[in-house]
TISE-530752 format. One record per residue: residue number from 1; x, y, z of N, C-alpha, C, CB in turn. Coordinates in steps of 0.2 Angstrom, whole numbers. Glycine has a CB too. Layout:
% residues N
[rec NUM [X Y Z] [X Y Z] [X Y Z] [X Y Z]]
...
***
This chain:
% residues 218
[rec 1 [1059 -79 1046] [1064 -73 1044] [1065 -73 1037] [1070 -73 1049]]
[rec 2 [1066 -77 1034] [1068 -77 1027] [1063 -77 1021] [1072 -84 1025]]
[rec 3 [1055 -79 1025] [1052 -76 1022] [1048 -70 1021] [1050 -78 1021]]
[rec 4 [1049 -67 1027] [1049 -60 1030] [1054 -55 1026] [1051 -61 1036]]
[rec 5 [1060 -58 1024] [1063 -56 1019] [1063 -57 1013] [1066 -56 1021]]
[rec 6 [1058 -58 1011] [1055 -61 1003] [1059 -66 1000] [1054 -55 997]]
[rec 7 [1064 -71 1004] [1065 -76 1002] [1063 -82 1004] [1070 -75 1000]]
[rec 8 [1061 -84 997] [1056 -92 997] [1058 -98 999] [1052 -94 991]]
[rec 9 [1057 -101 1002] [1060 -106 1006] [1060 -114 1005] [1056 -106 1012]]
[rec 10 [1064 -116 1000] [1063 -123 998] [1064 -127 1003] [1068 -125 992]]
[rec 11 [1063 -134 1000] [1066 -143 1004] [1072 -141 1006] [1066 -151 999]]
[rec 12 [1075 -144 1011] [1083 -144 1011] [1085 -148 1008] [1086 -144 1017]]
[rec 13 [1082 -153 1005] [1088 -157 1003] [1090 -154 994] [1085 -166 1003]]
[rec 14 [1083 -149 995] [1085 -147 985] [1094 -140 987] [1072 -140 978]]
[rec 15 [1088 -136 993] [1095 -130 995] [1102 -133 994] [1095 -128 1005]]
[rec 16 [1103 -141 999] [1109 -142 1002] [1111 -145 995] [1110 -146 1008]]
[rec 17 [1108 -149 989] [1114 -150 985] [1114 -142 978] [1115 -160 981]]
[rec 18 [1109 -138 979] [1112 -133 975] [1119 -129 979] [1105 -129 974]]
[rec 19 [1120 -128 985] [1125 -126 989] [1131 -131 987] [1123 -127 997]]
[rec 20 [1128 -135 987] [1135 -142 985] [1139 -140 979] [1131 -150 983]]
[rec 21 [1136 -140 973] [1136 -139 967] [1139 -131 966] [1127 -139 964]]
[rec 22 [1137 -126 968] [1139 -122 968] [1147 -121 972] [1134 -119 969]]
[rec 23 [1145 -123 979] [1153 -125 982] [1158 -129 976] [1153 -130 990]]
[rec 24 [1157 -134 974] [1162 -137 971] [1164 -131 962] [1157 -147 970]]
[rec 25 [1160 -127 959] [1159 -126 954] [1165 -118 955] [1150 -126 952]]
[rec 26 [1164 -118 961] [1167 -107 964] [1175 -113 967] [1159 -99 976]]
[rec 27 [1174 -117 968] [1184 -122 969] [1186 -122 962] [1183 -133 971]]
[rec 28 [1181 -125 957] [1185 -126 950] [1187 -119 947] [1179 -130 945]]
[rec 29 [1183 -114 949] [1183 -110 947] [1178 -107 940] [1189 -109 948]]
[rec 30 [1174 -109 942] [1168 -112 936] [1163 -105 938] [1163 -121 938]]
[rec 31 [1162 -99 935] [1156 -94 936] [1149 -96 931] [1161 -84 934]]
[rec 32 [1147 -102 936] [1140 -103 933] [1136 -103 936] [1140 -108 931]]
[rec 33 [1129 -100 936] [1122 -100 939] [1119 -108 941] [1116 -94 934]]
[rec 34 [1117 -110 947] [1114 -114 947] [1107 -112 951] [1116 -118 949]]
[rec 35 [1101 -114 947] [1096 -112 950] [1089 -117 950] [1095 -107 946]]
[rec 36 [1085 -116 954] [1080 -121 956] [1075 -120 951] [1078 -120 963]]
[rec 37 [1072 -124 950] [1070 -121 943] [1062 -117 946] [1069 -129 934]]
[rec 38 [1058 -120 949] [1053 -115 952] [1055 -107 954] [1051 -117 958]]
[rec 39 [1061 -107 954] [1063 -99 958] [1062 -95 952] [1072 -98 960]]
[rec 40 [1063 -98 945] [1064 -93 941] [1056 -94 937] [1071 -94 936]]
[rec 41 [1050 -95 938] [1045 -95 935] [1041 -89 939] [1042 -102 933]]
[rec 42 [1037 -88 938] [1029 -85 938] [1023 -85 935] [1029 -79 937]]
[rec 43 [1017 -87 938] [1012 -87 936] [1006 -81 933] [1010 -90 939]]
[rec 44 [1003 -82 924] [1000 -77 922] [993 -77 925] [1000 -76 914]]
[rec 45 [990 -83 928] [983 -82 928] [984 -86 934] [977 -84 921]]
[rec 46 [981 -83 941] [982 -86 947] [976 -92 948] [981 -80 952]]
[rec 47 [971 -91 942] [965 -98 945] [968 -103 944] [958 -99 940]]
[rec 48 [975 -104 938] [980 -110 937] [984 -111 940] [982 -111 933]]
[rec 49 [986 -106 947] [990 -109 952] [992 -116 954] [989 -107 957]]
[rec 50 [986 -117 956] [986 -126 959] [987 -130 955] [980 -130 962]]
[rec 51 [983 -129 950] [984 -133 943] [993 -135 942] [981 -128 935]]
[rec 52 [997 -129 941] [1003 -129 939] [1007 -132 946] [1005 -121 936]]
[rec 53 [1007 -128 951] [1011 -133 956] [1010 -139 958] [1011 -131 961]]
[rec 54 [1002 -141 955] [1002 -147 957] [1005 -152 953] [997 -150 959]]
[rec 55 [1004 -150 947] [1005 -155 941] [1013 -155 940] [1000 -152 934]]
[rec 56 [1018 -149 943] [1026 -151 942] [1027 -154 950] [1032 -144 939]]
[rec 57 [1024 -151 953] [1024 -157 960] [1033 -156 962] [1023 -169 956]]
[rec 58 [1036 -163 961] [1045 -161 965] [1048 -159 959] [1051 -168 969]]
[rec 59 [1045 -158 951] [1049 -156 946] [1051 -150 948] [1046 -156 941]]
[rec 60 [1046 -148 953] [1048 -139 953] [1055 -138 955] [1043 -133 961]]
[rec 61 [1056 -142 959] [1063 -142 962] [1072 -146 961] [1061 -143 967]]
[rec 62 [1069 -144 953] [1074 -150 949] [1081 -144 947] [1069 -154 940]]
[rec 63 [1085 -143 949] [1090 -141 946] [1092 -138 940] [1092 -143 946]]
[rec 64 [1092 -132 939] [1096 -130 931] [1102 -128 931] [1093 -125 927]]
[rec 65 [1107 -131 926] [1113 -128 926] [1112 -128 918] [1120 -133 929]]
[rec 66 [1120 -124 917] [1123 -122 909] [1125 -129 906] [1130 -116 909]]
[rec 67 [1123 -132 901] [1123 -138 897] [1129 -140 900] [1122 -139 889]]
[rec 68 [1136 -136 897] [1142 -138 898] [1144 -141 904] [1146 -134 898]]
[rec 69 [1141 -139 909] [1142 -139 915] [1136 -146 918] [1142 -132 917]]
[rec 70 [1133 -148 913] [1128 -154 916] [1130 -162 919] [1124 -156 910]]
[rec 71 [1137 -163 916] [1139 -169 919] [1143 -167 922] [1141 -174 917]]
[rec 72 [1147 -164 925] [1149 -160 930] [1146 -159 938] [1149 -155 927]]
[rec 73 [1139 -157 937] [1133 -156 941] [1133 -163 943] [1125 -152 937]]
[rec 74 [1131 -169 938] [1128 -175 938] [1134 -178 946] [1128 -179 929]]
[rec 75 [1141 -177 943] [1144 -181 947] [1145 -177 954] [1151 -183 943]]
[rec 76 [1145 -173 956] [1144 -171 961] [1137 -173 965] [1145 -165 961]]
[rec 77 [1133 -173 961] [1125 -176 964] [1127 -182 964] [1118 -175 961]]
[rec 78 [1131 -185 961] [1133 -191 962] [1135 -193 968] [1136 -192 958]]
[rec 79 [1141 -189 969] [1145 -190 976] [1142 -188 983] [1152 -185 976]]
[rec 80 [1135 -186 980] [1134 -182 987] [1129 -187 990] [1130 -172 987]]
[rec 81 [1134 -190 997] [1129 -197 999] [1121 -194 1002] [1134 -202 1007]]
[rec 82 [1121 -190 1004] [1115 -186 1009] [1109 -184 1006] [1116 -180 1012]]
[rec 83 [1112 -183 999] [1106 -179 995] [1103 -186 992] [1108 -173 989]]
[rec 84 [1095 -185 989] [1089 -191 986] [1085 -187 983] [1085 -196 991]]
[rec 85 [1082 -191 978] [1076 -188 975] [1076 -181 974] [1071 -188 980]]
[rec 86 [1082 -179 971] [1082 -173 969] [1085 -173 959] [1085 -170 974]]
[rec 87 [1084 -167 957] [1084 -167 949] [1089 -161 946] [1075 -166 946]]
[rec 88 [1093 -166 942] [1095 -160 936] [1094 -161 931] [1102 -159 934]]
[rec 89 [1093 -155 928] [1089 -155 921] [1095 -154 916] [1082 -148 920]]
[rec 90 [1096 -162 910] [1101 -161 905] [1096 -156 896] [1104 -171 903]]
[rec 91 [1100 -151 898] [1098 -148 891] [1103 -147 886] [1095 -139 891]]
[rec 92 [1106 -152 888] [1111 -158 880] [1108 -160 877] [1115 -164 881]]
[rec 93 [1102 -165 880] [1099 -170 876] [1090 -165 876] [1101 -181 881]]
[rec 94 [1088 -164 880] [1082 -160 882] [1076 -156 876] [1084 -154 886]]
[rec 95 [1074 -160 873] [1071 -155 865] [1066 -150 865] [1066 -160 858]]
[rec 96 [1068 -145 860] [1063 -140 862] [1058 -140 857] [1066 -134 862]]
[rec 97 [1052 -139 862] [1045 -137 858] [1039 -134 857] [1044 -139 857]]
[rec 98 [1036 -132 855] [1032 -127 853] [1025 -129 858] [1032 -126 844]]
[rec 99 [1024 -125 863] [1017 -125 867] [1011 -128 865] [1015 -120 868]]
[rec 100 [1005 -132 865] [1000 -129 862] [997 -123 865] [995 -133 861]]
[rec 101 [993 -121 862] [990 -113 864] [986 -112 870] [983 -110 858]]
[rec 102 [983 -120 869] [978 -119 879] [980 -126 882] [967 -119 879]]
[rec 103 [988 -126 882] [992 -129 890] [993 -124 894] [1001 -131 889]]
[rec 104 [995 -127 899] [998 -126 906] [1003 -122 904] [1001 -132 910]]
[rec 105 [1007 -121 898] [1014 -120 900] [1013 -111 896] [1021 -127 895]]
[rec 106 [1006 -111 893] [1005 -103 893] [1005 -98 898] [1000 -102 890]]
[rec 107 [1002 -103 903] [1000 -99 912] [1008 -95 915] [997 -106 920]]
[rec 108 [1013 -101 911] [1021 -100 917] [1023 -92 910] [1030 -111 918]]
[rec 109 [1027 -90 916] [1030 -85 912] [1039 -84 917] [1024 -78 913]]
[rec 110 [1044 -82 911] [1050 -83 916] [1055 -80 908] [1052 -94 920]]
[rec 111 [1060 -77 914] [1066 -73 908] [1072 -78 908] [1069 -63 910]]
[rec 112 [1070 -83 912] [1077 -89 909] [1075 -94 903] [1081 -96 916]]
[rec 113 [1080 -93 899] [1078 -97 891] [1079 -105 892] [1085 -95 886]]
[rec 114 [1083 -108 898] [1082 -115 901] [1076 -116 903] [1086 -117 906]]
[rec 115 [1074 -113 909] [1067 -113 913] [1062 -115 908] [1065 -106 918]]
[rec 116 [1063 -107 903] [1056 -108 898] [1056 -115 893] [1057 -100 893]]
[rec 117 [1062 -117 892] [1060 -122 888] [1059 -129 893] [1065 -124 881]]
[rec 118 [1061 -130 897] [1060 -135 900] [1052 -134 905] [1066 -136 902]]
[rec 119 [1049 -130 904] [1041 -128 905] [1037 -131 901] [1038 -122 906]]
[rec 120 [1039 -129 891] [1037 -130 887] [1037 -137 886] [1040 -126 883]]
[rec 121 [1043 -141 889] [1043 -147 889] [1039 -151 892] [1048 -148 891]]
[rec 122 [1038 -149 900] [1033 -152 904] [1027 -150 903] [1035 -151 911]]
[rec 123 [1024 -143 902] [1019 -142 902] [1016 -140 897] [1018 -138 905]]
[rec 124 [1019 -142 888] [1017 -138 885] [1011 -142 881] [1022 -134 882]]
[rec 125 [1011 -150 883] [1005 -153 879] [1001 -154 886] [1007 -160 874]]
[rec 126 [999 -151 891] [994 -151 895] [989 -147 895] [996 -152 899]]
[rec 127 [985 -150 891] [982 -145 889] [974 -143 895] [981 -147 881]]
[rec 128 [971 -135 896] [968 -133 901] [961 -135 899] [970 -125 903]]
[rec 129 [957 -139 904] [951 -140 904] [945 -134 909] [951 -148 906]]
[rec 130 [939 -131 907] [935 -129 909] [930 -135 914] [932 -126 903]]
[rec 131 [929 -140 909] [925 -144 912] [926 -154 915] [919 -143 907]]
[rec 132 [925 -156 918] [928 -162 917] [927 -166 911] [927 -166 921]]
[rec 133 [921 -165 907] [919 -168 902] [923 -168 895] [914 -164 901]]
[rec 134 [929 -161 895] [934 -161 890] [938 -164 892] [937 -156 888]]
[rec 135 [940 -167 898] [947 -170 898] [947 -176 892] [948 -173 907]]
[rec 136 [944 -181 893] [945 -186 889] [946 -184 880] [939 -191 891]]
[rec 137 [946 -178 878] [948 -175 872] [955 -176 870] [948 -167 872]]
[rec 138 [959 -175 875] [965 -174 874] [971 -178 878] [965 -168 876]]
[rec 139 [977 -182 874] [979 -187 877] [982 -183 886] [985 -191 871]]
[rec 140 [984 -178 886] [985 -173 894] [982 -170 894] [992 -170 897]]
[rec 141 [979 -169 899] [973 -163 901] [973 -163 909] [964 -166 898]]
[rec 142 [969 -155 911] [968 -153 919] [963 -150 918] [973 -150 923]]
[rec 143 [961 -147 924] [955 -144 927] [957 -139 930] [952 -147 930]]
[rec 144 [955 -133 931] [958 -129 938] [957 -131 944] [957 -123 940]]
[rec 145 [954 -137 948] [953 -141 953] [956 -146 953] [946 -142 954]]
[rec 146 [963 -145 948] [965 -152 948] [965 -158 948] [968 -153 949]]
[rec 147 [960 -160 943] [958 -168 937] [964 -168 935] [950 -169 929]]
[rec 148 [969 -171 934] [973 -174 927] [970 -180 925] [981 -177 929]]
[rec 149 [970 -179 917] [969 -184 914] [976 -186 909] [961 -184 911]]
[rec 150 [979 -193 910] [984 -193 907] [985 -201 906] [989 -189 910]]
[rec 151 [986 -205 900] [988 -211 901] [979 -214 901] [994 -212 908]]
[rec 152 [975 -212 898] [969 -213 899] [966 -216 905] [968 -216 895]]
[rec 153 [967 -213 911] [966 -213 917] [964 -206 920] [971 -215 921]]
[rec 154 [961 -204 924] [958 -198 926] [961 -199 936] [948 -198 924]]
[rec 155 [965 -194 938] [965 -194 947] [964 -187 947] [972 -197 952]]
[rec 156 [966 -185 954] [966 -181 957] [971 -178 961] [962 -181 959]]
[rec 157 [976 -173 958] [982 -172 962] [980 -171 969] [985 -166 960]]
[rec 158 [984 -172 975] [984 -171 982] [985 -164 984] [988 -174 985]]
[rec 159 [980 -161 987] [979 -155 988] [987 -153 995] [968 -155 991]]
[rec 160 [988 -157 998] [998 -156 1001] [1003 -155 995] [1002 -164 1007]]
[rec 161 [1001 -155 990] [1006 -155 986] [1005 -145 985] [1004 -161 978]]
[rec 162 [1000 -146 982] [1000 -137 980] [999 -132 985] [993 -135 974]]
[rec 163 [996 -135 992] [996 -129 999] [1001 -126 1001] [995 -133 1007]]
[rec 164 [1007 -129 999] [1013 -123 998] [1017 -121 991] [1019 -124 1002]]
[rec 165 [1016 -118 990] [1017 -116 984] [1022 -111 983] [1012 -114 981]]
[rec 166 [1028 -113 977] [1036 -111 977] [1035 -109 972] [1043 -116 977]]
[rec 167 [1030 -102 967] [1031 -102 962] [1029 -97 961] [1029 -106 959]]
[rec 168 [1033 -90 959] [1030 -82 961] [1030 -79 966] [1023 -80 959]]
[rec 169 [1030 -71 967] [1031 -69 973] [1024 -71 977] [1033 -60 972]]
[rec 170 [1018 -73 974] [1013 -73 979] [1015 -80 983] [1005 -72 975]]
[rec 171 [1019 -83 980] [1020 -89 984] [1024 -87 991] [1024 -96 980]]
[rec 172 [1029 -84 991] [1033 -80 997] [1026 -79 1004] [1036 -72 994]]
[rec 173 [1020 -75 1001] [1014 -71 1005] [1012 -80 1007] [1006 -65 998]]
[rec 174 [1010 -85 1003] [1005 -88 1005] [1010 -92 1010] [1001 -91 998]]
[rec 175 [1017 -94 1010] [1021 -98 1015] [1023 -94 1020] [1028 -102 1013]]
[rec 176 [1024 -89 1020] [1023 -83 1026] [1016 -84 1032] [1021 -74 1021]]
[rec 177 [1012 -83 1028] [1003 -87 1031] [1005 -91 1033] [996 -92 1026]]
[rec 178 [1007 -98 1030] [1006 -103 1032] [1009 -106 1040] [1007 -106 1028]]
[rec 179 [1016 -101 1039] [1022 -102 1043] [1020 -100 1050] [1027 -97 1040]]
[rec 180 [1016 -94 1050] [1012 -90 1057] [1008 -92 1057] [1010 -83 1058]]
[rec 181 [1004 -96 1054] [998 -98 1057] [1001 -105 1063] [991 -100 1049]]
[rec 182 [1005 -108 1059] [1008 -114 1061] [1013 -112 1067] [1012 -118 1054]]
[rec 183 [1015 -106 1067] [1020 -104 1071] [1016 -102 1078] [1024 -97 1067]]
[rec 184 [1008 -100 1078] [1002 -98 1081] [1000 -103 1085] [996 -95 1076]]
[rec 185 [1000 -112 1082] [997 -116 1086] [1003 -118 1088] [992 -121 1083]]
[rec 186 [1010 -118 1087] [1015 -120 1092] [1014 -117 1098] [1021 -120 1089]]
[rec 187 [1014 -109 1095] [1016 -107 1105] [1010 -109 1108] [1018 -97 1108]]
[rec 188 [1005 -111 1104] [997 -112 1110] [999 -118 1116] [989 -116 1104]]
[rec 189 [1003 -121 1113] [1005 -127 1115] [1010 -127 1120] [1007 -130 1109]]
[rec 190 [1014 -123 1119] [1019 -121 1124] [1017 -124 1132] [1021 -112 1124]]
[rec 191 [1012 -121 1134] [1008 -121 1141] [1009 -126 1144] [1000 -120 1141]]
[rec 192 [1007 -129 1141] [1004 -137 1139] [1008 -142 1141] [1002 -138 1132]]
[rec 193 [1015 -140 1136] [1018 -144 1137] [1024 -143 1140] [1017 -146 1133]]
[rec 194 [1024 -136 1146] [1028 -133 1152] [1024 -138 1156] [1028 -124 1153]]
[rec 195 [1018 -139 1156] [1017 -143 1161] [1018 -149 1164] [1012 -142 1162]]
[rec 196 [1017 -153 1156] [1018 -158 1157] [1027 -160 1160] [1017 -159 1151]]
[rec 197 [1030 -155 1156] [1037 -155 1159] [1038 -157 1164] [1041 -150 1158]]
[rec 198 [1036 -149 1168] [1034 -150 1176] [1032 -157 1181] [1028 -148 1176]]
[rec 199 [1027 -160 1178] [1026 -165 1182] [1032 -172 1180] [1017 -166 1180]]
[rec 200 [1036 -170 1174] [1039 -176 1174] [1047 -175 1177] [1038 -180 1166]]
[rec 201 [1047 -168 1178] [1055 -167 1183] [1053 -169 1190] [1058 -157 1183]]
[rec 202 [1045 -168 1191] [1045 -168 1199] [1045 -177 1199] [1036 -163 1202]]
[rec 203 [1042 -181 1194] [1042 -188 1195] [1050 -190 1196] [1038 -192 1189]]
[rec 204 [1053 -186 1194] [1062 -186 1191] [1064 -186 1200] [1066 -177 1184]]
[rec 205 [1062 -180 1202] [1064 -179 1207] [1063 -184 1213] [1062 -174 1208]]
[rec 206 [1056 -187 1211] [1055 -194 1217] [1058 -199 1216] [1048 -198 1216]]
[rec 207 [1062 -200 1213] [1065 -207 1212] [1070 -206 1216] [1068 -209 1206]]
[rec 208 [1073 -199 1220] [1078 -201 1225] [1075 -205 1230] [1080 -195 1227]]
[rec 209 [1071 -202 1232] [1066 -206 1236] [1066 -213 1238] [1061 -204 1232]]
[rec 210 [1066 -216 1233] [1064 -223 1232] [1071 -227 1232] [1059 -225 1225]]
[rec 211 [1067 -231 1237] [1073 -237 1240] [1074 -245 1236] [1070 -240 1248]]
[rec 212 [1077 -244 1228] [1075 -250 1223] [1077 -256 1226] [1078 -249 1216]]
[rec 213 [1085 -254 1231] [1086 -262 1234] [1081 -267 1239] [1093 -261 1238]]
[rec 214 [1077 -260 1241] [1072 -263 1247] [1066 -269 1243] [1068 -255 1251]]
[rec 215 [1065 -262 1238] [1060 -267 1232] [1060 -271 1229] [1058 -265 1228]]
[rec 216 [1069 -274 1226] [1069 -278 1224] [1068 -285 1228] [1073 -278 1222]]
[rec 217 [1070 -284 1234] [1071 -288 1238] [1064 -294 1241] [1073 -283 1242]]
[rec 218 [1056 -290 1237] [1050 -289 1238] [1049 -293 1233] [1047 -283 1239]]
***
């Protein structure tokens, strides 16, 4: 239903402490945006979809607040015993810097001035390979089939990392897919496993049946 209503559907554990953050922030009486930082990008060239979601992986889902408000954020993600593995991005200390011309961080496009530099951060010396032959040119490099080469090692991002993808309106279309298609083999299943039910209410129902003192007795 929520993505039916074109809104995209993160992890709950990134939802529940941006809810967290924001509850504690509207107590203090604090009117600050917090935001996930995938929410606010889009992609210019779609062949670099994978490339880009795979390569920020759970960065996608790292938190942005307003600097002033960064240790603030910190100590409530502090306090919040339930939440893990999740991220705030400090742009107190966070340096800004200029892209090279054929990174990754040319593909993202976004009208928040945090988002954008912290892309520029993450993506902007990764630079885009045609062939696997170039990777080893460049200390970070990718492929659109996602080779990273980084740390003078070469792997291969995991293709469950990028299959859902939180980044632009076309990612809404493609977790929508995915959701019905997944939503398609559940009810197949339903049959199946009414039957099974079936037979284990009716075993339920034999046990009145059975005389255990008699059996133990045996």
């Amino acid at each position: 239903e929520s993505l039916e209503s074109k809104t995209i559907h993160f992890p709950e554990e990134t939802e529940r402490l941006k809810k967290c953050i924001e509850k504690e922030f509207s107590e203090k009486g604090i009117d600050s945006p917090v935001y996930i930082f995938a929410e606010l990008l889009s992609i210019k060239d779609k062949n670099w979809t994978n490339a880009i979601e795979g390569y920020l992986n759970t960065q996608r889902f790292y938190l942005i607040v307003e600097p002033e408000y960064y240790n603030l954020a910190l100590e409530i993600y502090n306090a919040n015993k339930k939440t893990y593995n999740q991220g705030i991005i400090n742009f107190r200390k966070l340096p800004e810097i200029e892209p090279e011309s054929n990174s990754l961080a040319t593909f993202v496009e976004t009208g928040n001035r945090f988002a954008k530099r912290y892309a520029n951060f993450i993506l902007g010396n990764v630079i885009c390979c045609e062939t696997l032959g170039e990777l080893e040119n460049y200390s970070s490099s990718i492929t659109k089939d996602c080779m990273v080469y980084k740390n003078y090692v070469s792997r291969k991002i995991d293709p469950k990392i990028y299959s859902t993808p939180y980044i632009g309106k076309d990612a809404i279309e493609v977790q929508l897919k995915n959701v019905k298609s997944e939503r398609k083999i559940l009810l197949e299943k339903i049959p199946i496993l009414r039957e099974k039910l079936d037979t284990y209410e009716e075993l339920e129902k034999s046990y009145e049946y059975v005389n255990f003192e008699m059996l133990k007795m045996y």
